[in-house]
C-alpha positions, 0 to 999 in steps of 0.5 A, a space after each residue: 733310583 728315579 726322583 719325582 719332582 713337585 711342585 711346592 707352593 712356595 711364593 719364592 722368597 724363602 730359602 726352599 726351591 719350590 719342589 721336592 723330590 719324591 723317591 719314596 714309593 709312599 709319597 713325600 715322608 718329610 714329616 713323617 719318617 724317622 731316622 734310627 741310629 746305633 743300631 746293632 749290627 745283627 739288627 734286620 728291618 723286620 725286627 725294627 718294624 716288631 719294635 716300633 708297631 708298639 707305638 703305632 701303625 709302621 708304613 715301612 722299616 728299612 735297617 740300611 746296608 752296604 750295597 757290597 757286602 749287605 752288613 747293616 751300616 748301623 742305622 735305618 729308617 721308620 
């Protein structure tokens, strides 16, 4: 996975590094993506997006897997 490095206005004196890395094909989601744990098992992305499209529009909605055997590791992100 590539990162994006940006350049941030930070004036120095804070405890940030002055840039971000971007991985994210929508840009920087800091404030915006939300972490979603406890999930069943037989929960998949699509039905977390059908979820939370109730309480607005879903850019994305990823249930994260195990690269090795693609059983959800129980939390995702929208």
């Amino acid at each position: 996975m590539a990162f994006q490095q940006i350049l941030g206005p930070s004036s120095g004196s804070s405890s940030s590094s002055g840039f971000q890395y971007m991985n994210s094909p929508f840009g920087d989601t800091t404030y915006t993506k939300v972490f979603v744990g406890g999930l069943a098992w037989e929960t998949q992305s699509e039905t977390m997006r059908r979820y939370f499209e109730q309480f607005g529009e879903i850019v994305e909605a990823v249930v994260i897997t195990d690269k090795n055997t693609g059983r959800s590791k129980g939390y995702g992100f929208v």
